[in-house]
N, CA, C and O atoms as a MOPAC input file, in Angstrom:
PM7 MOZYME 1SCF
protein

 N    -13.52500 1   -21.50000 1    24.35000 1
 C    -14.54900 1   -21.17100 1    23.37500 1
 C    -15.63200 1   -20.33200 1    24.04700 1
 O    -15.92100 1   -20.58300 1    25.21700 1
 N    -16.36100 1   -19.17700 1    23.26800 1
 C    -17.25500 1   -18.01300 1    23.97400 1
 C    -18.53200 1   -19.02300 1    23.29700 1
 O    -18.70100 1   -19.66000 1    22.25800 1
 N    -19.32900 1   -18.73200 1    24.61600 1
 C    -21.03100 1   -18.93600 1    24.11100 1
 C    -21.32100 1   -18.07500 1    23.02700 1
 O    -20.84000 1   -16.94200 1    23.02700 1
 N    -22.03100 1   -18.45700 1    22.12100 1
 C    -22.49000 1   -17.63500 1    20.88500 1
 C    -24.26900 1   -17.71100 1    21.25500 1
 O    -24.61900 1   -18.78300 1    21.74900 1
 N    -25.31900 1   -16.71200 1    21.05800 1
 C    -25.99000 1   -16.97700 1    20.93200 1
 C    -26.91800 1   -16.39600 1    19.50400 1
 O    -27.02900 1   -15.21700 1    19.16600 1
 N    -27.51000 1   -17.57700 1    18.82800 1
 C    -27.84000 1   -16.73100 1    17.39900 1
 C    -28.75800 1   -16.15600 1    17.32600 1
 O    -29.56700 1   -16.49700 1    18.18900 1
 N    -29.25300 1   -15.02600 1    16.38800 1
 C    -30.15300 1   -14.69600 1    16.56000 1
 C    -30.16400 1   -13.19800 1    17.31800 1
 O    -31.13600 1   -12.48500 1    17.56900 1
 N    -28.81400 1   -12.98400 1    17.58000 1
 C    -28.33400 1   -11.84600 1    18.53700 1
 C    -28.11300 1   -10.69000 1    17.48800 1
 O    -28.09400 1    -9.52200 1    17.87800 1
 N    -27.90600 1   -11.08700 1    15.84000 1
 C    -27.21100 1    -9.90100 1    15.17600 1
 C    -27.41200 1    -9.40500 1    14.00100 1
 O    -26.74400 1    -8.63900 1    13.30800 1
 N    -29.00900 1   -10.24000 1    13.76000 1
 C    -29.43100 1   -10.36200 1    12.44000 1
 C    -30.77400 1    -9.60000 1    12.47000 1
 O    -31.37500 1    -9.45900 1    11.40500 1
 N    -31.26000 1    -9.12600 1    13.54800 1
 C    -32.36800 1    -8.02600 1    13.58500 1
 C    -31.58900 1    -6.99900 1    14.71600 1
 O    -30.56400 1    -7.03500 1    15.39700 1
 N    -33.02800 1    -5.81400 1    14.41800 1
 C    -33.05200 1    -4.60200 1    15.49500 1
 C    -34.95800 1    -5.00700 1    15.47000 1
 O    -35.56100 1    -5.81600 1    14.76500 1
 N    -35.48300 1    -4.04400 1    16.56200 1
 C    -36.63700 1    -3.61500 1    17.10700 1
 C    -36.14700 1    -2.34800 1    16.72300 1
 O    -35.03400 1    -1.82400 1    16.77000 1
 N    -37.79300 1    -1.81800 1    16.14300 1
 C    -37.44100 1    -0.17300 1    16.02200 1
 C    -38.92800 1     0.31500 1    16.41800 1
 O    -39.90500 1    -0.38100 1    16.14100 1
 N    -39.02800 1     1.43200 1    17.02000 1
 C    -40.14400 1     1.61100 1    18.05400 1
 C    -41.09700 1     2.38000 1    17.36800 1
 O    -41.16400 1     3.27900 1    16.53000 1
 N    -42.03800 1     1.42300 1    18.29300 1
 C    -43.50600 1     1.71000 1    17.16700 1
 C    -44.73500 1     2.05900 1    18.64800 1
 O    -44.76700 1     1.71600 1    19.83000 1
 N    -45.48900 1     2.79200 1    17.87100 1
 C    -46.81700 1     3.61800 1    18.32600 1
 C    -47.52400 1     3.06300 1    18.72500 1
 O    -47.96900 1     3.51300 1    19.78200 1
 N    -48.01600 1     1.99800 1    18.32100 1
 C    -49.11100 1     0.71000 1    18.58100 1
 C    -48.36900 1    -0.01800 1    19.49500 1
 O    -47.28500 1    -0.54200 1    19.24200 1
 N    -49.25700 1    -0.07000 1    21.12600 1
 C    -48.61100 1    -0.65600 1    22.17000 1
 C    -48.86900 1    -2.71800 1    21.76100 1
 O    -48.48400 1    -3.69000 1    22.41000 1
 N    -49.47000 1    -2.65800 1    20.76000 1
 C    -50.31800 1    -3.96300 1    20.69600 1
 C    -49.03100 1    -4.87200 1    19.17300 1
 O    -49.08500 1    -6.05000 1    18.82000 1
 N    -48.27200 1    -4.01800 1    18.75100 1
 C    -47.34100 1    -4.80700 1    17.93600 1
 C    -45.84300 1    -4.20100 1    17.86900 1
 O    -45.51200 1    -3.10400 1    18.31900 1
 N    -45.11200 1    -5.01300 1    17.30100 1
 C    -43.59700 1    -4.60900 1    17.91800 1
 C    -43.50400 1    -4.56900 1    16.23600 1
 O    -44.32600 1    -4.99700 1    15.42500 1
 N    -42.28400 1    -3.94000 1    16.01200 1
 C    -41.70500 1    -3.41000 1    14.28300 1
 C    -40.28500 1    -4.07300 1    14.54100 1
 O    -39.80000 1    -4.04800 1    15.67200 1
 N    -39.64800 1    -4.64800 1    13.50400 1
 C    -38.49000 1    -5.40700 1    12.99600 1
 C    -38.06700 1    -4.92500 1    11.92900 1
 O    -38.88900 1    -4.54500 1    11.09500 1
 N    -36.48800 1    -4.79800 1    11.64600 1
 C    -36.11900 1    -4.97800 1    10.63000 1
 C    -34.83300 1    -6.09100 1    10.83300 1
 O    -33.98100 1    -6.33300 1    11.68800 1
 N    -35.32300 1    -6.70400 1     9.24300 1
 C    -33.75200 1    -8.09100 1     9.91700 1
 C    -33.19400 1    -7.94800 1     8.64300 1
 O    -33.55200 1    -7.18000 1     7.75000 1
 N    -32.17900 1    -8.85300 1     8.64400 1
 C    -31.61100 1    -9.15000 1     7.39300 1
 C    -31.58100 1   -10.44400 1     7.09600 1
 O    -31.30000 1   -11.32200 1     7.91200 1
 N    -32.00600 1   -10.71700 1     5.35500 1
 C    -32.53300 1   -11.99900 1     5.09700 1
 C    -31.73400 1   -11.69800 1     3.72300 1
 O    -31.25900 1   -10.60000 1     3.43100 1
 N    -31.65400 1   -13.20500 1     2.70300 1
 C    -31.52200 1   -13.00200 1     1.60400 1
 C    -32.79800 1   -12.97900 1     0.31500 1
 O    -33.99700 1   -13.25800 1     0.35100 1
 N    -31.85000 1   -12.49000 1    -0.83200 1
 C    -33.17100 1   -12.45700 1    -1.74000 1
 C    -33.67800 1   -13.65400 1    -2.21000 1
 O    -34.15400 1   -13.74900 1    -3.34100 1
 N    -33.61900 1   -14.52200 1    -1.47700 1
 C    -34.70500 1   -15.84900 1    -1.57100 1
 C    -35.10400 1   -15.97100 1    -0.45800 1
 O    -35.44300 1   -17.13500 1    -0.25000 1
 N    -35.29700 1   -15.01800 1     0.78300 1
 C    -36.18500 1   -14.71500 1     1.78400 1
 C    -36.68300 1   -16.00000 1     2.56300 1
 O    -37.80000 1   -16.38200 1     2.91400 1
 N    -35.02000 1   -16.66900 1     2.72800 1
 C    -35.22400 1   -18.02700 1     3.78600 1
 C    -35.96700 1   -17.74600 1     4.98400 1
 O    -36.37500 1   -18.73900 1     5.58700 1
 N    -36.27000 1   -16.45900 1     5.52900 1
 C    -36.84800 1   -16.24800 1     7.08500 1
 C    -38.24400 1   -16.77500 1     6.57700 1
 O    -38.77300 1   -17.66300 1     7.24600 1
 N    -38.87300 1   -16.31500 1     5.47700 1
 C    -40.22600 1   -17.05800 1     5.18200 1
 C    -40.53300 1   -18.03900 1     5.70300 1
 O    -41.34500 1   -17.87500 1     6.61400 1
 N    -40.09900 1   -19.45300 1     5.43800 1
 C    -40.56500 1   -20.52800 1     5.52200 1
 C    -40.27400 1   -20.53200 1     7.13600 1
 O    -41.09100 1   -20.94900 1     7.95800 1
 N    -39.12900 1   -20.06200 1     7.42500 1
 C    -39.41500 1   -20.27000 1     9.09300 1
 C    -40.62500 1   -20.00600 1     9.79200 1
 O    -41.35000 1   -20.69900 1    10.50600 1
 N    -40.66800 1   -18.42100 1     9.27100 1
 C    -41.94200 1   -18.01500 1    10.33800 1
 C    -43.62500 1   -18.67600 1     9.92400 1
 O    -44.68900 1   -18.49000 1    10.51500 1
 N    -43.30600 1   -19.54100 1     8.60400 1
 C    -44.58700 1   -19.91400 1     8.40300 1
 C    -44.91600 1   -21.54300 1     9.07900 1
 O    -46.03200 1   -21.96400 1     9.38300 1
 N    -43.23100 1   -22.49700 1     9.23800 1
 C    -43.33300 1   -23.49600 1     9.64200 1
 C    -43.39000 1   -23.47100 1    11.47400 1
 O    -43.41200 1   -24.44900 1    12.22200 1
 N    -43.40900 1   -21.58100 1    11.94700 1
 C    -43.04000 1   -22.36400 1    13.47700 1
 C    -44.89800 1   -21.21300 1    13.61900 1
 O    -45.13000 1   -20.88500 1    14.78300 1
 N    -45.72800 1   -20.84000 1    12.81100 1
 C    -46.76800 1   -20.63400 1    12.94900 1
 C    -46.34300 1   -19.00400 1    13.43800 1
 O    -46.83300 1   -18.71100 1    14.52900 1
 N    -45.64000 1   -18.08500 1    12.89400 1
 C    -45.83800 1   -16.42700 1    13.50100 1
 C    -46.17300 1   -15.38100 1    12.03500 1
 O    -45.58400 1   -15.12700 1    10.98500 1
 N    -47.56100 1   -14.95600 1    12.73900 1
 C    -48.06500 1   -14.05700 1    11.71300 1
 C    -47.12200 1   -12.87500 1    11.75700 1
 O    -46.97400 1   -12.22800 1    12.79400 1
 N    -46.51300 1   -12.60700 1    10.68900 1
 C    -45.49300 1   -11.42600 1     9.98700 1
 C    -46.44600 1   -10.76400 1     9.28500 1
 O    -47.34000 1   -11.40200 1     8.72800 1
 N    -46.39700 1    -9.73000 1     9.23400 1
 C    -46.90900 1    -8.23100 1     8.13100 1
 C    -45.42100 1    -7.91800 1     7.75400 1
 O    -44.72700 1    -7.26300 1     8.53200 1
 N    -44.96500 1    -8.34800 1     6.65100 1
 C    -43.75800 1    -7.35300 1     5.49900 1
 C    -44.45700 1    -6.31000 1     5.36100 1
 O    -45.65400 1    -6.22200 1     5.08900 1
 N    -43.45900 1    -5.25300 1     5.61300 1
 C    -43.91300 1    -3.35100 1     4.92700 1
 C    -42.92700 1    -3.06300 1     4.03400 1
 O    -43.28900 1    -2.28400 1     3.15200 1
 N    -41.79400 1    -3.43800 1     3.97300 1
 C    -41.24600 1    -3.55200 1     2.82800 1
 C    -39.82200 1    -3.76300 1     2.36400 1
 O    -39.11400 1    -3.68200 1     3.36800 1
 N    -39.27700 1    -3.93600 1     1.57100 1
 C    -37.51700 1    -4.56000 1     1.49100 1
 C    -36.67200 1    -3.40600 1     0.85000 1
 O    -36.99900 1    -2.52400 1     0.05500 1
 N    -35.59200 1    -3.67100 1     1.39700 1
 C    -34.34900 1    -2.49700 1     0.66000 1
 C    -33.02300 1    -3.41000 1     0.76600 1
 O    -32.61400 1    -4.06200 1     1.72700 1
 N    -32.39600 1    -3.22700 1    -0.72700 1
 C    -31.27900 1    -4.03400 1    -1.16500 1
 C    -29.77600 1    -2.93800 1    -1.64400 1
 O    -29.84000 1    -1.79900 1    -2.10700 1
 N    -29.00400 1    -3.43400 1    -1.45700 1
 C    -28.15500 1    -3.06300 1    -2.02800 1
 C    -27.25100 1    -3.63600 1    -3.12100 1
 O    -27.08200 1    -4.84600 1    -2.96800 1
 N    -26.63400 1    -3.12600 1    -4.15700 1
 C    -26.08100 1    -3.84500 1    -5.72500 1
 C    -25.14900 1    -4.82400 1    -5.32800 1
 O    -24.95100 1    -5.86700 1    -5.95200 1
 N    -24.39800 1    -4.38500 1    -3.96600 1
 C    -23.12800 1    -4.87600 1    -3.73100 1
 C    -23.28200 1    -6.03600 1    -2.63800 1
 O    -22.24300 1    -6.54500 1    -2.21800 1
 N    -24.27900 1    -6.39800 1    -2.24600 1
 C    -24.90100 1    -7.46800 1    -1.82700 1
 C    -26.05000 1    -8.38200 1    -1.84900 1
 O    -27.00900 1    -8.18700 1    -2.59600 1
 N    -25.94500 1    -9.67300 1    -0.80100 1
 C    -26.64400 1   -10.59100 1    -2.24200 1
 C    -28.09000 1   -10.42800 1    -0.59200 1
 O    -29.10900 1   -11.11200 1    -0.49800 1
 N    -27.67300 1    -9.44700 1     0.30700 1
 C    -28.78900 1    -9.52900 1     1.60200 1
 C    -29.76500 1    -8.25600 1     1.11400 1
 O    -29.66200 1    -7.45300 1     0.18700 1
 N    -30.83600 1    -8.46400 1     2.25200 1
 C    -31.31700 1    -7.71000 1     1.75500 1
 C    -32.00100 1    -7.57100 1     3.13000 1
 O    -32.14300 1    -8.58200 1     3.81800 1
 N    -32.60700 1    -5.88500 1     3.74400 1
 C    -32.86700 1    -5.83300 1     4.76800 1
 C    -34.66900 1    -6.02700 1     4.85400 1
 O    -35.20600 1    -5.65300 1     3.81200 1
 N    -35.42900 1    -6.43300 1     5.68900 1
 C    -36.93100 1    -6.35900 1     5.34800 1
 C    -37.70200 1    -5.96200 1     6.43800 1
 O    -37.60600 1    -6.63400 1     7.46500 1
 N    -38.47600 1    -4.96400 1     6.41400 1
 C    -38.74900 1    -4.43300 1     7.58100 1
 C    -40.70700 1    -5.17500 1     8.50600 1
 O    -41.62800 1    -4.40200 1     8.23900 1
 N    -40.90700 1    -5.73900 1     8.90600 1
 C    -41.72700 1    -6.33900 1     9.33200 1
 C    -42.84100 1    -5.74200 1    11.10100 1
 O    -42.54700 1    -5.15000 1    12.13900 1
 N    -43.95300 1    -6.28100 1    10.59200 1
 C    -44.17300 1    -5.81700 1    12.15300 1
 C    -44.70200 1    -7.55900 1    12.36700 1
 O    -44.80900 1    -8.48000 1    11.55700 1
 N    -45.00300 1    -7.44800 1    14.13600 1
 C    -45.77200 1    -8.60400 1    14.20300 1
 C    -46.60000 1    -8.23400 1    15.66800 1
 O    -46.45200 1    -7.11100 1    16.15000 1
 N    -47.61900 1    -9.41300 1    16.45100 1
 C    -48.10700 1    -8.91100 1    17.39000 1
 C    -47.03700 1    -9.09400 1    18.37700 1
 O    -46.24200 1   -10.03400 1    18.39200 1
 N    -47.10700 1    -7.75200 1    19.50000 1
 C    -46.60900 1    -7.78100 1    20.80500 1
 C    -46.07700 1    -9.17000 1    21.50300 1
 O    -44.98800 1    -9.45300 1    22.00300 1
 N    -47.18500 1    -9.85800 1    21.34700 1
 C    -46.88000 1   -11.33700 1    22.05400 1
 C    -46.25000 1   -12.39600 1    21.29100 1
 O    -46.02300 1   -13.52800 1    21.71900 1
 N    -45.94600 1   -11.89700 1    19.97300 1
 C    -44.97700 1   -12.61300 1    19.38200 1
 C    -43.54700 1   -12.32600 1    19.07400 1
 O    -42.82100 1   -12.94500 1    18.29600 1
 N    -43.26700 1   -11.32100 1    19.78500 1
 C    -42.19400 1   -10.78100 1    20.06100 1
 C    -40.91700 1   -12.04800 1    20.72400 1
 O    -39.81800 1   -11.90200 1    20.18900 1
 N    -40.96900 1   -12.94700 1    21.54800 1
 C    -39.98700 1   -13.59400 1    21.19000 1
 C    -40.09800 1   -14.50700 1    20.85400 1
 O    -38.94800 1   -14.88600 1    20.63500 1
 N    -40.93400 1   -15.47400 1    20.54500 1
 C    -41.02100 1   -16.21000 1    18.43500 1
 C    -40.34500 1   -15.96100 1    17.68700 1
 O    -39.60900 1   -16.64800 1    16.98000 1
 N    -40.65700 1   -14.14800 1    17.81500 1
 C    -40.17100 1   -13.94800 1    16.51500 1
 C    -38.39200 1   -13.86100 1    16.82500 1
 O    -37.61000 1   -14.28200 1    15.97200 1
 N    -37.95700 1   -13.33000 1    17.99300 1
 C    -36.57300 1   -13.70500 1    18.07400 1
 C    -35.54100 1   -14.79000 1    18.08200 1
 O    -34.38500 1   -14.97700 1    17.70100 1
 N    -36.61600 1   -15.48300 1    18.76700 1
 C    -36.33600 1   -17.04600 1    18.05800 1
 C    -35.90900 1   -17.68000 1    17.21200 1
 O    -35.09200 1   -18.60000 1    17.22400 1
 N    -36.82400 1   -16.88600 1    15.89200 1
 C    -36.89000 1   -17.83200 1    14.78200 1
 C    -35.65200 1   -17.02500 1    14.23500 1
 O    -35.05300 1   -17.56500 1    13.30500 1
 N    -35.11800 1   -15.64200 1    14.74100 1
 C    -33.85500 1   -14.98000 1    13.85700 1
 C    -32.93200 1   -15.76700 1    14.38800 1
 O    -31.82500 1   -15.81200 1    13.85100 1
 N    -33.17200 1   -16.42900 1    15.38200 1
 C    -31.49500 1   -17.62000 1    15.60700 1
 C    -31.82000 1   -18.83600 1    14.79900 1
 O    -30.90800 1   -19.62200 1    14.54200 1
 N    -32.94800 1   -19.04700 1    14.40400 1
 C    -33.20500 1   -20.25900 1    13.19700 1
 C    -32.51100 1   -19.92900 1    11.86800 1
 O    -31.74400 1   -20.52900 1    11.11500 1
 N    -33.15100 1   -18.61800 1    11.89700 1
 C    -32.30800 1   -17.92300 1    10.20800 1
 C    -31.10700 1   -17.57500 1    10.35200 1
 O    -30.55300 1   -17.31400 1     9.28400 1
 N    -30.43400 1   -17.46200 1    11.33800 1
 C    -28.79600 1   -17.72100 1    11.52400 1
 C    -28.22100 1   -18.83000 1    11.21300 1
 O    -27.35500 1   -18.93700 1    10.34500 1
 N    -28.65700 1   -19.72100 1    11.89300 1
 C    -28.05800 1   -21.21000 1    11.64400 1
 C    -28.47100 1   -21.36300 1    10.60400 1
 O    -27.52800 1   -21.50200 1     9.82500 1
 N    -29.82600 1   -21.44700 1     9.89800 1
 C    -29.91100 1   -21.76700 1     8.19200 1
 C    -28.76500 1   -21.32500 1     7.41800 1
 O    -28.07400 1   -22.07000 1     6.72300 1
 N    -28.51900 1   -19.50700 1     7.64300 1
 C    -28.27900 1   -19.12400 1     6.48700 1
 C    -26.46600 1   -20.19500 1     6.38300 1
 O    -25.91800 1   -20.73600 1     5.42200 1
 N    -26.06900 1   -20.08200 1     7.83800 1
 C    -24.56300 1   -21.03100 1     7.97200 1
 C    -24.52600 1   -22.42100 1     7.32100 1
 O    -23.70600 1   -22.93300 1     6.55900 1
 N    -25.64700 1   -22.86100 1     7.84700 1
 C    -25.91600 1   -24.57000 1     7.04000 1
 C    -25.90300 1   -24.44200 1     5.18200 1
 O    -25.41800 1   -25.23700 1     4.37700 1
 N    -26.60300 1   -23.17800 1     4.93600 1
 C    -26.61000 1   -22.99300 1     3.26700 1
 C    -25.05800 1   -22.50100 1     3.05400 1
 O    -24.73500 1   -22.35500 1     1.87500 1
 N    -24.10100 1   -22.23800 1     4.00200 1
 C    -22.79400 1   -21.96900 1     3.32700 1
 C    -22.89700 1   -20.26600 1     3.33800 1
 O    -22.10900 1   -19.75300 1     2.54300 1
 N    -23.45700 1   -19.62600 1     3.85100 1
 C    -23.44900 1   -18.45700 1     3.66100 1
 C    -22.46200 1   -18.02800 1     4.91700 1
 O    -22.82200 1   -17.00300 1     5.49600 1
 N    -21.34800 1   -18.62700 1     5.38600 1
 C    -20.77800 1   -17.93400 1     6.23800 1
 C    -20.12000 1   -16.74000 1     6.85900 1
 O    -19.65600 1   -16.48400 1     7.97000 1
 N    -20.30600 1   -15.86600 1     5.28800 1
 C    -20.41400 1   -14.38700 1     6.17000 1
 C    -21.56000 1   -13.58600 1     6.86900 1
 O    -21.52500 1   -12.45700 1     7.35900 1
 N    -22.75100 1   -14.62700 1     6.76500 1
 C    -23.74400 1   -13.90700 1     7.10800 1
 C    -23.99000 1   -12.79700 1     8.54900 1
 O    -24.69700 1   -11.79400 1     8.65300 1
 N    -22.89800 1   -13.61400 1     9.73800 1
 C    -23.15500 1   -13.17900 1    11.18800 1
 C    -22.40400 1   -11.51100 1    10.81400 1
 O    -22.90700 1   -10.43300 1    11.13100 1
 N    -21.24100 1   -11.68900 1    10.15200 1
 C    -20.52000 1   -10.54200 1    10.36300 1
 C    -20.85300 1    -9.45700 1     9.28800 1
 O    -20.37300 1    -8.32800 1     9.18300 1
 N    -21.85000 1   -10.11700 1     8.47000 1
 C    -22.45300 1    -9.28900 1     7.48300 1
 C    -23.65400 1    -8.25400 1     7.92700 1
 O    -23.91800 1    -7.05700 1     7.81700 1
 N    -24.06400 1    -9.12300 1     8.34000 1
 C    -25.56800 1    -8.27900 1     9.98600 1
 C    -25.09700 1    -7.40100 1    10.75300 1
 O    -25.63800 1    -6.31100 1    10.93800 1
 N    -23.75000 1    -7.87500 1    11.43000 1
 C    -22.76600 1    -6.93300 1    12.48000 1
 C    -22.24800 1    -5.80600 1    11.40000 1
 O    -21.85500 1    -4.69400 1    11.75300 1
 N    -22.29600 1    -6.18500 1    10.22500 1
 C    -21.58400 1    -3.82000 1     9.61200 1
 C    -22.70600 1    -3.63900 1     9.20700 1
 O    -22.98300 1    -2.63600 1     9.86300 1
 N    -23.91600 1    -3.92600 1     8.39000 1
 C    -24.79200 1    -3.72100 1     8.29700 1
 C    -25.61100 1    -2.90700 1     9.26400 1
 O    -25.91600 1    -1.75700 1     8.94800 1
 N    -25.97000 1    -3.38800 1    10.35800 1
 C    -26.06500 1    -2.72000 1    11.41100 1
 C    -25.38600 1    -1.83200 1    12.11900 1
 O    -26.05300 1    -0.90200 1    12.57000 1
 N    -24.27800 1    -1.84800 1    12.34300 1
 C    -23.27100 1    -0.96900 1    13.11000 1
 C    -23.14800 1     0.19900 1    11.85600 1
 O    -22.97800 1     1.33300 1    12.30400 1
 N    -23.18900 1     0.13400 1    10.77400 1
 C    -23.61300 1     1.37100 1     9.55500 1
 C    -24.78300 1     2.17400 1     9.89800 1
 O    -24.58800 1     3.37600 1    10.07400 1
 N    -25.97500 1     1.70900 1    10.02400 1
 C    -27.10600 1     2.16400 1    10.15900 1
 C    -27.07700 1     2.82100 1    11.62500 1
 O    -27.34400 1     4.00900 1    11.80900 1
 N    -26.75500 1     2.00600 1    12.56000 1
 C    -26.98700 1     3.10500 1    14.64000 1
 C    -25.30900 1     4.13900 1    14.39800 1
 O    -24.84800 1     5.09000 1    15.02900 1
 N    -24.92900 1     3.55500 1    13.48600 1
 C    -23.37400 1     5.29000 1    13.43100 1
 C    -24.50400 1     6.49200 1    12.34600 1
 O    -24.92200 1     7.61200 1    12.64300 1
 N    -24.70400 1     5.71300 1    11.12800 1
 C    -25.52200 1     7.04100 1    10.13700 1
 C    -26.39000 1     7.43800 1    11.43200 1
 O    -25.63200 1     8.03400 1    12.19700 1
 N    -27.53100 1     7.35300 1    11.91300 1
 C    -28.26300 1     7.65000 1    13.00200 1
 C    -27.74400 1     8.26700 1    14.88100 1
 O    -28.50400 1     8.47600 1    15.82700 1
 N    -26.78700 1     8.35200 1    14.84700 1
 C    -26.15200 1     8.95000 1    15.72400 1
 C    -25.68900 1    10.20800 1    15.27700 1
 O    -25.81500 1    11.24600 1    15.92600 1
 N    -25.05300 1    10.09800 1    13.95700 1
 C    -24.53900 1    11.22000 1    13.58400 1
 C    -25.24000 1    12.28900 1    13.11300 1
 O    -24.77500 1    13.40800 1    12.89800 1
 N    -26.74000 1    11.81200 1    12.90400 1
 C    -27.51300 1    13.15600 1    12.29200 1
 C    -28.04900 1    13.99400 1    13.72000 1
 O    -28.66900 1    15.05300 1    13.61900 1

Protein backbone atom coordinates (compact mmCIF):
# COMPACT_ATOMS: atom_id res chain seq x y z
CA UNK A 1 0.00 0.00 0.00
CA UNK A 2 1.47 3.77 -1.15
CA UNK A 3 1.36 6.59 1.53
CA UNK A 4 -1.37 8.93 0.40
CA UNK A 5 -1.13 12.27 1.60
CA UNK A 6 -4.45 14.50 1.47
CA UNK A 7 -4.68 17.59 0.72
CA UNK A 8 -1.99 17.09 -2.09
CA UNK A 9 -4.68 17.52 -5.08
CA UNK A 10 -7.43 19.61 -4.25
CA UNK A 11 -5.67 23.11 -4.46
CA UNK A 12 -2.87 25.06 -6.52
CA UNK A 13 -1.04 28.42 -5.17
CA UNK A 14 -1.12 30.91 -7.90
CA UNK A 15 1.34 33.82 -7.56
CA UNK A 16 0.53 36.91 -6.19
CA UNK A 17 2.19 40.52 -5.85
CA UNK A 18 1.63 41.09 -2.23
CA UNK A 19 4.70 39.50 -0.48
CA UNK A 20 2.37 39.62 2.78
CA UNK A 21 -0.53 37.02 1.34
CA UNK A 22 -0.51 33.87 -0.69
CA UNK A 23 -3.67 33.31 -3.50
CA UNK A 24 -5.48 29.76 -3.74
CA UNK A 25 -7.64 28.24 -5.85
CA UNK A 26 -9.20 24.80 -4.60
CA UNK A 27 -11.93 22.80 -5.38
CA UNK A 28 -14.92 22.57 -3.10
CA UNK A 29 -18.56 21.71 -3.60
CA UNK A 30 -21.62 23.87 -4.04
CA UNK A 31 -22.39 23.56 -0.41
CA UNK A 32 -18.85 24.91 0.18
CA UNK A 33 -17.85 22.22 2.95
CA UNK A 34 -14.18 24.01 3.06
CA UNK A 35 -16.22 26.82 4.96
CA UNK A 36 -16.86 25.42 8.11
CA UNK A 37 -13.36 24.03 8.18
CA UNK A 38 -11.53 27.12 7.85
CA UNK A 39 -13.91 28.79 10.28
CA UNK A 40 -13.72 25.82 12.94
CA UNK A 41 -9.72 25.56 12.78
CA UNK A 42 -9.73 29.70 13.06
CA UNK A 43 -8.03 30.81 9.22
CA UNK A 44 -9.08 34.13 7.92
CA UNK A 45 -10.02 33.39 4.03
CA UNK A 46 -10.90 36.41 1.63
CA UNK A 47 -13.20 34.46 -1.30
CA UNK A 48 -12.63 36.58 -4.70
CA UNK A 49 -14.71 34.47 -6.36
CA UNK A 50 -16.29 30.95 -7.69
CA UNK A 51 -16.53 29.30 -11.19
CA UNK A 52 -18.72 26.16 -11.87
CA UNK A 53 -19.29 24.03 -14.44
CA UNK A 54 -23.07 22.39 -15.70
CA UNK A 55 -21.45 19.05 -15.83
CA UNK A 56 -20.34 19.08 -12.33
CA UNK A 57 -21.60 19.17 -8.96
CA UNK A 58 -17.61 20.99 -7.86
CA UNK A 59 -16.94 24.03 -8.08
CA UNK A 60 -13.52 25.84 -8.16
CA UNK A 61 -13.09 29.03 -5.56
CA UNK A 62 -10.41 31.21 -5.73
CA UNK A 63 -9.24 32.64 -2.24
CA UNK A 64 -6.38 34.61 -0.78
CA UNK A 65 -5.18 34.38 2.83
CA UNK A 66 -2.20 35.81 5.01
CA UNK A 67 1.39 34.56 4.15
CA UNK A 68 1.60 32.93 7.54
CA UNK A 69 -1.33 31.05 7.02
CA UNK A 70 -0.18 29.41 4.28
CA UNK A 71 0.12 25.99 5.80
CA UNK A 72 -3.25 26.04 7.83
CA UNK A 73 -4.47 26.65 5.06
CA UNK A 74 -2.92 23.42 3.44
CA UNK A 75 -3.87 21.63 6.11
CA UNK A 76 -7.23 22.20 6.25
CA UNK A 77 -7.34 21.05 2.14
CA UNK A 78 -6.40 17.50 3.59
CA UNK A 79 -9.45 18.07 6.07
CA UNK A 80 -11.67 18.83 2.95
CA UNK A 81 -10.36 15.69 1.36
CA UNK A 82 -11.22 13.37 3.93
CA UNK A 83 -14.69 15.20 4.49
CA UNK A 84 -15.59 15.29 1.06
CA UNK A 85 -14.71 10.94 1.16
CA UNK A 86 -16.59 10.56 4.56
CA UNK A 87 -19.77 12.45 2.69
CA UNK A 88 -19.44 9.62 -0.05
CA UNK A 89 -18.14 11.81 -2.57
CA UNK A 90 -15.53 9.38 -3.72
CA UNK A 91 -14.61 10.76 -6.87
CA UNK A 92 -13.56 13.75 -5.39
CA UNK A 93 -9.44 13.00 -5.31
CA UNK A 94 -9.51 12.09 -9.02
CA UNK A 95 -11.92 14.77 -9.80
CA UNK A 96 -9.22 17.60 -8.49
CA UNK A 97 -6.46 15.46 -10.41
CA UNK A 98 -8.35 16.32 -14.28
CA UNK A 99 -9.57 19.34 -13.08
CA UNK A 100 -6.30 20.48 -12.54
CA UNK A 101 -4.19 18.64 -14.98
CA UNK A 102 -6.95 20.56 -17.61
CA UNK A 103 -6.14 23.88 -16.39
CA UNK A 104 -1.57 23.59 -16.16
CA UNK A 105 -2.14 21.67 -20.07
CA UNK A 106 -4.81 24.83 -21.25
CA UNK A 107 -1.87 27.10 -19.71
CA UNK A 108 1.10 25.50 -21.19
CA UNK A 109 -0.33 25.48 -24.40
CA UNK A 110 -1.02 29.17 -24.85
Amino acid sequence: MTDYEYGTCNFIEIDCRLPWRSVFVFVDTDRFLADRIFIDRKIPVRFKKEMARDDTDYVLVFCSTRRKDRKAFAESMGFLERKMLLSGRTDYSQSCRDIFAGITNESQTK
